[in-house]
PDB file of the backbone (N, CA, C, O) and the ligand in Angstrom, with CONECT records:
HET     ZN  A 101       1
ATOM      1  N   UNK A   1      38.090 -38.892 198.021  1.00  0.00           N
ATOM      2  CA  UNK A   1      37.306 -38.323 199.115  1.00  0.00           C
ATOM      3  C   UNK A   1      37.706 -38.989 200.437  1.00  0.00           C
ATOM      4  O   UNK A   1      37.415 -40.156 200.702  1.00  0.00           O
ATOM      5  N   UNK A   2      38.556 -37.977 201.445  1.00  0.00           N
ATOM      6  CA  UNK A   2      38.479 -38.652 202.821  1.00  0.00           C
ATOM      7  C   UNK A   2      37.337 -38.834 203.641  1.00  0.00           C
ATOM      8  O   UNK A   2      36.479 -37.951 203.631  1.00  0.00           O
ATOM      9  N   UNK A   3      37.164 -40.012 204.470  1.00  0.00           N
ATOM     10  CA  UNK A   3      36.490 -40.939 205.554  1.00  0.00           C
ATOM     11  C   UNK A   3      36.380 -39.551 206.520  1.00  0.00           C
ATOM     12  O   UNK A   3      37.465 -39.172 206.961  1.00  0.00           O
ATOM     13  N   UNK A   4      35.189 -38.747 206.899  1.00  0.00           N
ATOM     14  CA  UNK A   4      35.250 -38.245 208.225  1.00  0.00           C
ATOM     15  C   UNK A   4      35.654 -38.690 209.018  1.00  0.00           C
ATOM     16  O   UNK A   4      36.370 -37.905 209.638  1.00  0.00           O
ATOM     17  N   UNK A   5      35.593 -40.006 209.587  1.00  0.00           N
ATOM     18  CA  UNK A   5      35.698 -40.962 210.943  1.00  0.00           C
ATOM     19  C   UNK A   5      36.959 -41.646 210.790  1.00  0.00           C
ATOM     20  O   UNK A   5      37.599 -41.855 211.821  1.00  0.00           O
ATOM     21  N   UNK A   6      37.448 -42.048 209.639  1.00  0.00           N
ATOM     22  CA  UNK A   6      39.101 -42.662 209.930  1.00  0.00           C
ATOM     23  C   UNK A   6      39.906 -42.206 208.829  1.00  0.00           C
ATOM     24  O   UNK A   6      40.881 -42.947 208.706  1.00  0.00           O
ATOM     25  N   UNK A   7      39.882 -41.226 207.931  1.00  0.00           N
ATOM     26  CA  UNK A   7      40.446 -40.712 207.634  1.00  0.00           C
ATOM     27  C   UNK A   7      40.957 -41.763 205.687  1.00  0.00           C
ATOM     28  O   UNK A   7      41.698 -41.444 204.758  1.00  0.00           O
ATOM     29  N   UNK A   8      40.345 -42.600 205.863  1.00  0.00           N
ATOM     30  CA  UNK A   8      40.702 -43.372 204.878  1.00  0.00           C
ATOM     31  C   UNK A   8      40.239 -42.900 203.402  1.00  0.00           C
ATOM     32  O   UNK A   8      39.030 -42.719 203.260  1.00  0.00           O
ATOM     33  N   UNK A   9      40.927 -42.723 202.500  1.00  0.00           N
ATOM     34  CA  UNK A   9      40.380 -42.443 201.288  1.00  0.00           C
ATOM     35  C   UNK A   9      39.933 -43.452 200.059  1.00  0.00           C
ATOM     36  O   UNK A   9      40.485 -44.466 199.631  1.00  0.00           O
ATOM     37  N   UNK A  10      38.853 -42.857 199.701  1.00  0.00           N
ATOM     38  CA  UNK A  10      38.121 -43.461 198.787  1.00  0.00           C
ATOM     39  C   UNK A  10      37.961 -43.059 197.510  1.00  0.00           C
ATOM     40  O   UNK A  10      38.360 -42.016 196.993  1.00  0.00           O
ATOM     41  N   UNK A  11      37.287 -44.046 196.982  1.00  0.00           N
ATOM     42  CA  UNK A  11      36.875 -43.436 195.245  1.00  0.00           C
ATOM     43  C   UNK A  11      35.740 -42.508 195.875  1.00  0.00           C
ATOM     44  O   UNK A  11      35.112 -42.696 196.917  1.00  0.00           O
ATOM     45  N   UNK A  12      35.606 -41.041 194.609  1.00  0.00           N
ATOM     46  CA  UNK A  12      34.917 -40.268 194.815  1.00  0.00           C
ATOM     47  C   UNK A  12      33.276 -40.797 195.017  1.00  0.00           C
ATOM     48  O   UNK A  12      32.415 -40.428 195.816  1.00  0.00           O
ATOM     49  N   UNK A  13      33.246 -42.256 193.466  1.00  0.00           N
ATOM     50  CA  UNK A  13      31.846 -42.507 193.476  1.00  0.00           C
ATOM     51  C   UNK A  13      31.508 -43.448 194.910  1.00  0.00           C
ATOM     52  O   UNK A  13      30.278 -43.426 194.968  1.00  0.00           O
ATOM     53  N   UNK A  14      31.919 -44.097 195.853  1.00  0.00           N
ATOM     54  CA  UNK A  14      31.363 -44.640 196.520  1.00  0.00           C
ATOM     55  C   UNK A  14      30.615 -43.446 197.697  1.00  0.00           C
ATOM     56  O   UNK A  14      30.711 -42.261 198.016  1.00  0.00           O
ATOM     57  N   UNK A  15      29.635 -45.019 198.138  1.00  0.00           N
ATOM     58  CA  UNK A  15      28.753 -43.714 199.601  1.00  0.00           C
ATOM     59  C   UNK A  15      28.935 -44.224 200.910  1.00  0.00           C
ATOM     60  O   UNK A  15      28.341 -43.830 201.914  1.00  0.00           O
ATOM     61  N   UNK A  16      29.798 -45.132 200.844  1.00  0.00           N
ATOM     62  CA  UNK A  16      30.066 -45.645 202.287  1.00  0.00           C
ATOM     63  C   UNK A  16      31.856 -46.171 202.315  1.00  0.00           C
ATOM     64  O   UNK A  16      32.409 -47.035 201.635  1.00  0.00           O
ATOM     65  N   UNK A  17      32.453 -45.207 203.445  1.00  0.00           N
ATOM     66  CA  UNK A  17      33.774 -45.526 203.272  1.00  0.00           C
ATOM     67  C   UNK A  17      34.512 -47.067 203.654  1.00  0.00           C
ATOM     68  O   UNK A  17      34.718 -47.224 204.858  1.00  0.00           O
ATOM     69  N   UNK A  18      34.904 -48.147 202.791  1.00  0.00           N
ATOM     70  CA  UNK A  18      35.378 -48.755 202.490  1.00  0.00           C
ATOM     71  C   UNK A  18      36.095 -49.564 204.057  1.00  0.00           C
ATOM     72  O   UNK A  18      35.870 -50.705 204.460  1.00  0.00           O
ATOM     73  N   UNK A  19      36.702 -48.842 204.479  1.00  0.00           N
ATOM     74  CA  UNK A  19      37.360 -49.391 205.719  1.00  0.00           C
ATOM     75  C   UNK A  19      36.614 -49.534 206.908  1.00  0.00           C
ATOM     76  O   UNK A  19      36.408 -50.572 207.537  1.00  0.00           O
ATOM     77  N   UNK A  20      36.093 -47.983 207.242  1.00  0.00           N
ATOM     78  CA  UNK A  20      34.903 -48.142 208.368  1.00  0.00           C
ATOM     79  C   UNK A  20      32.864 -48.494 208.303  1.00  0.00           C
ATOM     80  O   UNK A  20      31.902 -48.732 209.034  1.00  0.00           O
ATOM     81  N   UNK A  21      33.193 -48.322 207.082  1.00  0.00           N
ATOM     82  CA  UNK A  21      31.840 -48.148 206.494  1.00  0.00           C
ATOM     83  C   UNK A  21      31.216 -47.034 207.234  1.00  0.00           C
ATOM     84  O   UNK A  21      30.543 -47.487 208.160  1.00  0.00           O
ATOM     85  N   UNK A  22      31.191 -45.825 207.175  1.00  0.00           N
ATOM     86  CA  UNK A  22      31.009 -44.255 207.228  1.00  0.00           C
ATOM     87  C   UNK A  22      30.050 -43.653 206.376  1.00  0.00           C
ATOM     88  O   UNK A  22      30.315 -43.786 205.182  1.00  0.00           O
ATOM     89  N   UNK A  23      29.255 -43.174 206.580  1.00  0.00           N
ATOM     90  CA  UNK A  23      28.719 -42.591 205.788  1.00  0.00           C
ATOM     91  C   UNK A  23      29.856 -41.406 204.761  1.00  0.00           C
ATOM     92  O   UNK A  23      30.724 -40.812 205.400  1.00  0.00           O
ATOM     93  N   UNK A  24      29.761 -41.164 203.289  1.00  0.00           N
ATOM     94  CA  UNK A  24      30.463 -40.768 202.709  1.00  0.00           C
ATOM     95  C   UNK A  24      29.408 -39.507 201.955  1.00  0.00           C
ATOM     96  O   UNK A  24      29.844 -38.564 201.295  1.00  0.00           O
ATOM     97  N   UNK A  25      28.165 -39.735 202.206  1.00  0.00           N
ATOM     98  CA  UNK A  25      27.444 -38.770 201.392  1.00  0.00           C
ATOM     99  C   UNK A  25      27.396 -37.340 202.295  1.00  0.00           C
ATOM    100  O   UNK A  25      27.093 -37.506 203.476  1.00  0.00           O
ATOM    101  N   UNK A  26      27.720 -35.653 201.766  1.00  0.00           N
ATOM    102  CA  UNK A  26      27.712 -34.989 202.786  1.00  0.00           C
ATOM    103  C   UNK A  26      26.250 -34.707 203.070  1.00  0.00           C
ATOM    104  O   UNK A  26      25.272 -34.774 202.325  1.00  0.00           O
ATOM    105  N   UNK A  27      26.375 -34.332 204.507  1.00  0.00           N
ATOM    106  CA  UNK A  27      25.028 -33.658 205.032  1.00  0.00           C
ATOM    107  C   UNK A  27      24.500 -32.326 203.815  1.00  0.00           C
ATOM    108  O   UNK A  27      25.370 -31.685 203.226  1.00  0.00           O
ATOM    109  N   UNK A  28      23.120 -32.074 203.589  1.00  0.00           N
ATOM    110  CA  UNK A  28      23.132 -30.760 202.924  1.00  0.00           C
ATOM    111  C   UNK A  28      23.803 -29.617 203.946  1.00  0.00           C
ATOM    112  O   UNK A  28      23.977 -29.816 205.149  1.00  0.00           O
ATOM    113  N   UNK A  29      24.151 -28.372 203.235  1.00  0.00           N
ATOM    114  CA  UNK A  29      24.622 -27.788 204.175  1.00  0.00           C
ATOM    115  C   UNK A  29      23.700 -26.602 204.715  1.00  0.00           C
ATOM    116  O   UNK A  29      24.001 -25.661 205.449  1.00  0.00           O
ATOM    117  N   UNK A  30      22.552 -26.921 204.159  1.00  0.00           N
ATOM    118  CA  UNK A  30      21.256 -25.930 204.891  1.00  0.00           C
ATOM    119  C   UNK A  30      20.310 -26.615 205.004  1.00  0.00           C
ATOM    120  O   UNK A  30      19.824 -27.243 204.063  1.00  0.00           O
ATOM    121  N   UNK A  31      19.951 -26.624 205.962  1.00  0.00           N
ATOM    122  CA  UNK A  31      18.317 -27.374 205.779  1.00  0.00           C
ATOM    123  C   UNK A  31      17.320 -26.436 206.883  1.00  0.00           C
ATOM    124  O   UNK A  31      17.597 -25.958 207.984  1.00  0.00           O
ATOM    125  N   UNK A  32      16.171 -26.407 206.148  1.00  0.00           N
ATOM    126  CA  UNK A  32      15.159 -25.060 206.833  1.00  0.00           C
ATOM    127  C   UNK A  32      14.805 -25.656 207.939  1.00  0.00           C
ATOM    128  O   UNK A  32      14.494 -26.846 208.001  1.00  0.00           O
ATOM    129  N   UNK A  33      14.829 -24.835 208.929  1.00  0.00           N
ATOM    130  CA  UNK A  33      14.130 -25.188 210.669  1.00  0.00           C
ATOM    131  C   UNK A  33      13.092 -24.247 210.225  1.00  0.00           C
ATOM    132  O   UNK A  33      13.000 -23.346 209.392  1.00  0.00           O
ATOM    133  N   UNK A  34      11.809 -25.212 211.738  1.00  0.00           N
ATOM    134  CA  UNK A  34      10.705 -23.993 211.758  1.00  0.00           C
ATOM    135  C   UNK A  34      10.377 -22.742 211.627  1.00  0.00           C
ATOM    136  O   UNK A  34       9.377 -22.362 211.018  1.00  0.00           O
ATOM    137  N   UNK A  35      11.228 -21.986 212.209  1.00  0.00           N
ATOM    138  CA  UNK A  35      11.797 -20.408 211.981  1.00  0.00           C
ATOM    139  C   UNK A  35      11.487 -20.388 210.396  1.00  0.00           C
ATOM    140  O   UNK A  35      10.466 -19.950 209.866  1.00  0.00           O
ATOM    141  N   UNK A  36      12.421 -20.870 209.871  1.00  0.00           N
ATOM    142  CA  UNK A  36      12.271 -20.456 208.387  1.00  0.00           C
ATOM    143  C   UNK A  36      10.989 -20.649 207.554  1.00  0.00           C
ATOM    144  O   UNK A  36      10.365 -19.884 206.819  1.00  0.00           O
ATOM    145  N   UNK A  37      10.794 -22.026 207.945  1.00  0.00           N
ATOM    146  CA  UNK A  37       9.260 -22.159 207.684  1.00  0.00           C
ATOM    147  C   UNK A  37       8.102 -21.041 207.825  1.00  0.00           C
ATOM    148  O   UNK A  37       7.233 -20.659 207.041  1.00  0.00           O
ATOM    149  N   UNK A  38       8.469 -20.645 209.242  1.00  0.00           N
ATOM    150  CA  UNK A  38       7.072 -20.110 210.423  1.00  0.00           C
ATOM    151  C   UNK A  38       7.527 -17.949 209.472  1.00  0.00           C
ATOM    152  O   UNK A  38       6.651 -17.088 209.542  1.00  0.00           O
ATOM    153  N   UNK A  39       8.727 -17.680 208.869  1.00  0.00           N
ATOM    154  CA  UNK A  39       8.747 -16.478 207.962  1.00  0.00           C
ATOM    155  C   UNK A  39       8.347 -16.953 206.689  1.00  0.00           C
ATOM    156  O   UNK A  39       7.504 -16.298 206.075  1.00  0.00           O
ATOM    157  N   UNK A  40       8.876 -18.123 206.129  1.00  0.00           N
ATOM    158  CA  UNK A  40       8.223 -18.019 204.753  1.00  0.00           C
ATOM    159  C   UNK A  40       7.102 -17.858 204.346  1.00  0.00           C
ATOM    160  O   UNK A  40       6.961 -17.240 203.291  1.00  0.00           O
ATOM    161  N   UNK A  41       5.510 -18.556 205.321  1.00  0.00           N
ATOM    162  CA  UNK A  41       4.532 -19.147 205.266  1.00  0.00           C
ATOM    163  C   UNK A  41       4.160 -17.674 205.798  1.00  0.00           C
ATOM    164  O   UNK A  41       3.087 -17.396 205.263  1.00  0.00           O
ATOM    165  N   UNK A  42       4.607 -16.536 206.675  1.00  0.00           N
ATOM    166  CA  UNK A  42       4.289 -15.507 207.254  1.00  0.00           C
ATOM    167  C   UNK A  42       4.283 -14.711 205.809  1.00  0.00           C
ATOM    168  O   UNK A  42       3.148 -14.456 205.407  1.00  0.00           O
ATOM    169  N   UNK A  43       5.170 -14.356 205.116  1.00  0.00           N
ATOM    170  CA  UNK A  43       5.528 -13.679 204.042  1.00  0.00           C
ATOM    171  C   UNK A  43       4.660 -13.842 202.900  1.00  0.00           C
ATOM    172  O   UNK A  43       4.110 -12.865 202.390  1.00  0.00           O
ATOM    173  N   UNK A  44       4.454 -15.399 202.328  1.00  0.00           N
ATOM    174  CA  UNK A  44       3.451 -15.883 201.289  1.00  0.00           C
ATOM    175  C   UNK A  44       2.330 -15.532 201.789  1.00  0.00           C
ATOM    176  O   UNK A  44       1.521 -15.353 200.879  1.00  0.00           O
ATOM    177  N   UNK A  45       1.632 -15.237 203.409  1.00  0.00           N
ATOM    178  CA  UNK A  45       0.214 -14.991 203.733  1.00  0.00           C
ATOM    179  C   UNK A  45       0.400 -13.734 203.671  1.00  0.00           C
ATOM    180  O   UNK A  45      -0.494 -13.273 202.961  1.00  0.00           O
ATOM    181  N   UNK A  46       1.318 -12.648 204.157  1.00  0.00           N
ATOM    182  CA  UNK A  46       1.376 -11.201 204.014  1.00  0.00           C
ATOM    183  C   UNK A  46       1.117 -10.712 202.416  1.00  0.00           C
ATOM    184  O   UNK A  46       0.284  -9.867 202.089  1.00  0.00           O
ATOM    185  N   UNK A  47       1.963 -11.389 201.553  1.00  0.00           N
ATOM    186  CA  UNK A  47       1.882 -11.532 200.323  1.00  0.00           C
ATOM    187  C   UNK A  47       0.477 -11.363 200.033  1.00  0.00           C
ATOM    188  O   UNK A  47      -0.114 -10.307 199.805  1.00  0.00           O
ATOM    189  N   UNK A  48       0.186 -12.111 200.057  1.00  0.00           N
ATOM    190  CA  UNK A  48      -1.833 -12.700 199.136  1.00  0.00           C
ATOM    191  C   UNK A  48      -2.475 -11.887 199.576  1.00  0.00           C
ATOM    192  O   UNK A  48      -3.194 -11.301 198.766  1.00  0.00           O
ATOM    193  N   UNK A  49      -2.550 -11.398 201.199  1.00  0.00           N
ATOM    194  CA  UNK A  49      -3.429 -11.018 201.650  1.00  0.00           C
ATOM    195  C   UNK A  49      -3.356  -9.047 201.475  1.00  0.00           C
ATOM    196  O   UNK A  49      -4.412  -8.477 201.198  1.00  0.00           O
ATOM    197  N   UNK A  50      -2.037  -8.191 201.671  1.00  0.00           N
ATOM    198  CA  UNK A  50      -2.070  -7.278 200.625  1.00  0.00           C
ATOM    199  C   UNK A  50      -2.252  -7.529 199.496  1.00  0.00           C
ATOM    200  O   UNK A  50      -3.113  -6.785 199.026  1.00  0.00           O
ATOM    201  N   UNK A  51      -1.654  -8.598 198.433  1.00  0.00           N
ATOM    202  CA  UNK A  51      -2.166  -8.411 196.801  1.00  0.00           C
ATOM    203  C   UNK A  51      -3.552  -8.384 197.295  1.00  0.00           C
ATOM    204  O   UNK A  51      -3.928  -7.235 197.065  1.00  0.00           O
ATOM    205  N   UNK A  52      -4.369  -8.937 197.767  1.00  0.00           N
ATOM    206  CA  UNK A  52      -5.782  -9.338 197.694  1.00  0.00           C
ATOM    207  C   UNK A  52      -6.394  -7.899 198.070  1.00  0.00           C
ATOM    208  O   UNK A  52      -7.166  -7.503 197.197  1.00  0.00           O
ATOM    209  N   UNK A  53      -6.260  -7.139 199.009  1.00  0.00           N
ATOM    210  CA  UNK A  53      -6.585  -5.704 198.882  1.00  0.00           C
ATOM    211  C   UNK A  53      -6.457  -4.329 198.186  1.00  0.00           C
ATOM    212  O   UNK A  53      -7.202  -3.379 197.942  1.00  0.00           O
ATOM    213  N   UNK A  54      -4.950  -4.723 197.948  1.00  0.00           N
ATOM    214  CA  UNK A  54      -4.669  -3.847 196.238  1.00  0.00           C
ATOM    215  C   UNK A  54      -5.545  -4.486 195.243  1.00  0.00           C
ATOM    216  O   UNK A  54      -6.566  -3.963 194.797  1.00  0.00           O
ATOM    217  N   UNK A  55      -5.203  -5.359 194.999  1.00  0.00           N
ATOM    218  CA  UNK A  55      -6.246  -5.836 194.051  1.00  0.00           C
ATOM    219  C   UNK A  55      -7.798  -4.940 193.932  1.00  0.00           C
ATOM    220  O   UNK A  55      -8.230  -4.109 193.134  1.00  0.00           O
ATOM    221  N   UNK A  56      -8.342  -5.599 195.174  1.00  0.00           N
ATOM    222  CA  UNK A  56      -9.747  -5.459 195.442  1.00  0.00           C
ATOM    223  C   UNK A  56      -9.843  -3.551 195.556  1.00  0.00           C
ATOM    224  O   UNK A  56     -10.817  -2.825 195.357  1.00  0.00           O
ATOM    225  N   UNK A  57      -8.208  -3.137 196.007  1.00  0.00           N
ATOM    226  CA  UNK A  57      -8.808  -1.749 196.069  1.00  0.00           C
ATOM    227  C   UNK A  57      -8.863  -0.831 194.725  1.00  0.00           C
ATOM    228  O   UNK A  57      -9.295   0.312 194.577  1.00  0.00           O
ATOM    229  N   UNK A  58      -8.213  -1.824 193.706  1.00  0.00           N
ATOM    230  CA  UNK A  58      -7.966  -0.596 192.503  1.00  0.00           C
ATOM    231  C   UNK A  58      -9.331  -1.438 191.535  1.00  0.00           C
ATOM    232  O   UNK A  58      -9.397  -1.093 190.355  1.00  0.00           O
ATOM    233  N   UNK A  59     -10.162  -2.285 191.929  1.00  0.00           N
ATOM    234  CA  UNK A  59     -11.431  -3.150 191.010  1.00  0.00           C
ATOM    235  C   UNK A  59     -12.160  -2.043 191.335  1.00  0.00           C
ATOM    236  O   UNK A  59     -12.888  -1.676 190.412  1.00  0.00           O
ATOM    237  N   UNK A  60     -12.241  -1.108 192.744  1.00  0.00           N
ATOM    238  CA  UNK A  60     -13.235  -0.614 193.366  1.00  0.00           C
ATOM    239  C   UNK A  60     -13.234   0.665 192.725  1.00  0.00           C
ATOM    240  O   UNK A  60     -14.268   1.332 192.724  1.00  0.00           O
ATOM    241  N   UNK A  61     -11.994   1.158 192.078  1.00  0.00           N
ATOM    242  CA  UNK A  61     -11.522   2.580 191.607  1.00  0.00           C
ATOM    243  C   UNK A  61     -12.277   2.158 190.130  1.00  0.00           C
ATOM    244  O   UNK A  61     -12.663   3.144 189.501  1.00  0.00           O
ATOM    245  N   UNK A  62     -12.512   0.982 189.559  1.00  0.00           N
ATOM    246  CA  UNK A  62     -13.368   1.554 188.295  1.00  0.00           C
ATOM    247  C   UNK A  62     -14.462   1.243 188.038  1.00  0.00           C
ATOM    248  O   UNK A  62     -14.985   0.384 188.748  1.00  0.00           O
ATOM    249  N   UNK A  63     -15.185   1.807 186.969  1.00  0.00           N
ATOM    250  CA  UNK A  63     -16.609   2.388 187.123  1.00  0.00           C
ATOM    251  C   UNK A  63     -16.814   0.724 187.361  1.00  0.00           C
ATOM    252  O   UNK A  63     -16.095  -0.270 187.259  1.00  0.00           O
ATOM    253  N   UNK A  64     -18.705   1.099 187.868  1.00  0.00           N
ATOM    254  CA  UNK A  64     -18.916  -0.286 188.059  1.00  0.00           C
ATOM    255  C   UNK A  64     -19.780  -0.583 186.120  1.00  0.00           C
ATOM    256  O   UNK A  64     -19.892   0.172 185.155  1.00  0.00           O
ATOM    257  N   UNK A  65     -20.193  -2.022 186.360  1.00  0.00           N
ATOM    258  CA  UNK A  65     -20.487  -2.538 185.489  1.00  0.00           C
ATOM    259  C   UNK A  65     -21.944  -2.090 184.860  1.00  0.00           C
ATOM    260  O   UNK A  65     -22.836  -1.835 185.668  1.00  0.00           O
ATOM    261  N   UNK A  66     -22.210  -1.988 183.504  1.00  0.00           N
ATOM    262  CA  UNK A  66     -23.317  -0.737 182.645  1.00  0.00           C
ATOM    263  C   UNK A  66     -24.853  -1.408 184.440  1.00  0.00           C
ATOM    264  O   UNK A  66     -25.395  -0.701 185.290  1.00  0.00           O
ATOM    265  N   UNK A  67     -24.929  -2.716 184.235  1.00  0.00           N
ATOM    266  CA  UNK A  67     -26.287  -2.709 184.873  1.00  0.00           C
ATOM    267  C   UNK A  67     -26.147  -2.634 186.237  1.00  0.00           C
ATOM    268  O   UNK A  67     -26.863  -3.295 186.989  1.00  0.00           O
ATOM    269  N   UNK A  68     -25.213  -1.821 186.660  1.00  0.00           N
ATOM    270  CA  UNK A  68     -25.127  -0.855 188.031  1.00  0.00           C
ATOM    271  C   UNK A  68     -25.199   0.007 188.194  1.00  0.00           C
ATOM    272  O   UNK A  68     -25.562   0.466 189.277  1.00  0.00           O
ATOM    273  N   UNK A  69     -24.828   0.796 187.009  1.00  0.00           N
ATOM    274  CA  UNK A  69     -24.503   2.179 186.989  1.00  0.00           C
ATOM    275  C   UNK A  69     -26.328   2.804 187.238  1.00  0.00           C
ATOM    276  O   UNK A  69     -27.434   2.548 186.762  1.00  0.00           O
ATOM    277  N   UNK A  70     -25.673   3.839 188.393  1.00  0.00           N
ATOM    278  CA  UNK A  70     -26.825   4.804 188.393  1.00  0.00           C
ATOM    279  C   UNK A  70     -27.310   5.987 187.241  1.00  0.00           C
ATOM    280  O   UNK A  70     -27.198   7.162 187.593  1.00  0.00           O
ATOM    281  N   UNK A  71     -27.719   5.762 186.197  1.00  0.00           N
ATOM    282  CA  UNK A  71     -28.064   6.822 184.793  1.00  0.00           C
ATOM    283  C   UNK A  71     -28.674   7.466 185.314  1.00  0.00           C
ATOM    284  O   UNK A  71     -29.428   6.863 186.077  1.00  0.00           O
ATOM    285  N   UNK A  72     -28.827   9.035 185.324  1.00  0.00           N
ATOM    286  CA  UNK A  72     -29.186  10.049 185.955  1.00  0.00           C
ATOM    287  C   UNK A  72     -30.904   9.634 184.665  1.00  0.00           C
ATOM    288  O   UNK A  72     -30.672   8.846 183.748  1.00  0.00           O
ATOM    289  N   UNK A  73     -31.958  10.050 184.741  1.00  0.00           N
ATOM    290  CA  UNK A  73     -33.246   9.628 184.124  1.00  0.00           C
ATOM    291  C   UNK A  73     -33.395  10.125 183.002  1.00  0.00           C
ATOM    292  O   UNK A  73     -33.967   9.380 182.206  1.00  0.00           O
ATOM    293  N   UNK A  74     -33.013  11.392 182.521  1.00  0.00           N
ATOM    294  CA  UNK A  74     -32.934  12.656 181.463  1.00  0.00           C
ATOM    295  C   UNK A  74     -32.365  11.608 180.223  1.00  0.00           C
ATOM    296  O   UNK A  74     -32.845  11.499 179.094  1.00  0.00           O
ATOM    297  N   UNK A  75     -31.087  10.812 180.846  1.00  0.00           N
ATOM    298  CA  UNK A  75     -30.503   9.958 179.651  1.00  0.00           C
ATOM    299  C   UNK A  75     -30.751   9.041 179.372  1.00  0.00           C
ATOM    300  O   UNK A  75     -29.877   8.366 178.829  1.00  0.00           O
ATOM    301  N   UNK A  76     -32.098   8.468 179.576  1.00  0.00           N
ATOM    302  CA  UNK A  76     -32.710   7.181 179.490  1.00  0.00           C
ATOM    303  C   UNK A  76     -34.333   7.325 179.585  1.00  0.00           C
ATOM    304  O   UNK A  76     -34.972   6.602 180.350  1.00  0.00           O
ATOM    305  N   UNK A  77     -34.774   8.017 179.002  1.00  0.00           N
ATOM    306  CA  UNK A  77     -35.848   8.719 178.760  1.00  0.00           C
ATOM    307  C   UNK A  77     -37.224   7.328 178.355  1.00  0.00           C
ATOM    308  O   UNK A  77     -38.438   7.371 178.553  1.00  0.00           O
ATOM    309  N   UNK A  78     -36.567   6.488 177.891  1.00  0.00           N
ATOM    310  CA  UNK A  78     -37.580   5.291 176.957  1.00  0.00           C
ATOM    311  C   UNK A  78     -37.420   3.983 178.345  1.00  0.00           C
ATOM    312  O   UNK A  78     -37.914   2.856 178.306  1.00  0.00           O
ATOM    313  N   UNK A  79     -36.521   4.626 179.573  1.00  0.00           N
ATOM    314  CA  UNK A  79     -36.869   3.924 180.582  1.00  0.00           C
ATOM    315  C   UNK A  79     -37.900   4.259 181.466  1.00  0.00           C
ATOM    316  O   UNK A  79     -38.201   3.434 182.328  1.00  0.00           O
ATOM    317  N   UNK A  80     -38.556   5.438 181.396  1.00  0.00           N
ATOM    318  CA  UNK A  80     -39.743   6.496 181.455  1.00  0.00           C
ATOM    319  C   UNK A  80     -40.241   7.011 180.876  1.00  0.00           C
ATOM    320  O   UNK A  80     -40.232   8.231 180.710  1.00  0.00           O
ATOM    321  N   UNK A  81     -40.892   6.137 180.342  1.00  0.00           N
ATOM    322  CA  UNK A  81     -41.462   7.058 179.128  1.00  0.00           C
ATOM    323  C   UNK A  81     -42.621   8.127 179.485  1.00  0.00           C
ATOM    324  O   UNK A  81     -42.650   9.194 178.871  1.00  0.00           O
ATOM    325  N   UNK A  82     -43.531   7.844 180.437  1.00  0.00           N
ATOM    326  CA  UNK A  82     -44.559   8.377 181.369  1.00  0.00           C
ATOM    327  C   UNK A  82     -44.030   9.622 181.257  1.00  0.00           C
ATOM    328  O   UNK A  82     -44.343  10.451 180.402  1.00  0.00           O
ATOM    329  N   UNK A  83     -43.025   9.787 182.341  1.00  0.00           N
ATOM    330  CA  UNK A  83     -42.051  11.195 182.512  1.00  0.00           C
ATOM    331  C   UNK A  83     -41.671  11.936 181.485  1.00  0.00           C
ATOM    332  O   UNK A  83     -41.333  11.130 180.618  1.00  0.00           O
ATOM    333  N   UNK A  84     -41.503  13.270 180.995  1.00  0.00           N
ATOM    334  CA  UNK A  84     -40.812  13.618 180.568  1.00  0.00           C
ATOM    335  C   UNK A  84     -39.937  14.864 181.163  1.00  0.00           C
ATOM    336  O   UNK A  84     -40.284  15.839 181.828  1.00  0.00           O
ATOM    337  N   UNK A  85     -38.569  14.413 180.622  1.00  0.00           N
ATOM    338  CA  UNK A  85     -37.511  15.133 181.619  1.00  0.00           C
ATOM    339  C   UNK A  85     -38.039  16.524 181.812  1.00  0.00           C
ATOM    340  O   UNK A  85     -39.005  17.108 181.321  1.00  0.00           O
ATOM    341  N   UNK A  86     -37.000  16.925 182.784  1.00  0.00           N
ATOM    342  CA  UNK A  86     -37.813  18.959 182.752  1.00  0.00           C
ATOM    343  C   UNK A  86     -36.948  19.393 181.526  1.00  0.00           C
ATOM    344  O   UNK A  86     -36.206  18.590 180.961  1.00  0.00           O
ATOM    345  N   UNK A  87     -37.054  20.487 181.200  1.00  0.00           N
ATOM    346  CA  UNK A  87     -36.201  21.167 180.017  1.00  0.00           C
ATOM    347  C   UNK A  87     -35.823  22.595 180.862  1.00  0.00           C
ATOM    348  O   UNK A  87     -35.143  23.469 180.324  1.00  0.00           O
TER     349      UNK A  87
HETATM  350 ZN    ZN A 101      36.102 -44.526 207.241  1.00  0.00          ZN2+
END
């Protein structure tokens, strides 16, 4: 591995070049700036916050739960017993 700074070569395993003492480890070659941050964090909240309305909009599409449901009275007759339906 050549020395960025003087050109001197080294063993692959070292991390500092030998002659100048150089850093030998490379930079990563991406590293995220704010930008990337400020879309990812945009995307994961766009994300949740449609799932969270699909969600909530297809819970709303089914029936609701038995002790909500409005039973028309005719079919629950022993919940009135007083009444009796018309015929
Ligand atoms: Zn060097």
């Amino acid at each position: 591995m050549k020395c960025i700074n003087c050109g001197q070569d080294n063993r692959s395993t070292l991390k500092f070049c030998k002659k100048c003492g150089g850093d030998l480890t490379l930079p990563p070659a991406w590293f995220p700036g704010w930008k990337w941050h400020i879309k990812t964090l945009a995307w994961i909240y766009l994300t949740l916050i449609v799932g969270f309305f699909a969600v909530s909009y297809l819970l709303r599409k089914l029936p609701p739960p038995y002790d909500q449901r409005q039973l028309p009275p005719e079919m629950t007759p022993w919940l009135n017993p007083h009444k009796v339906p018309a015929k």
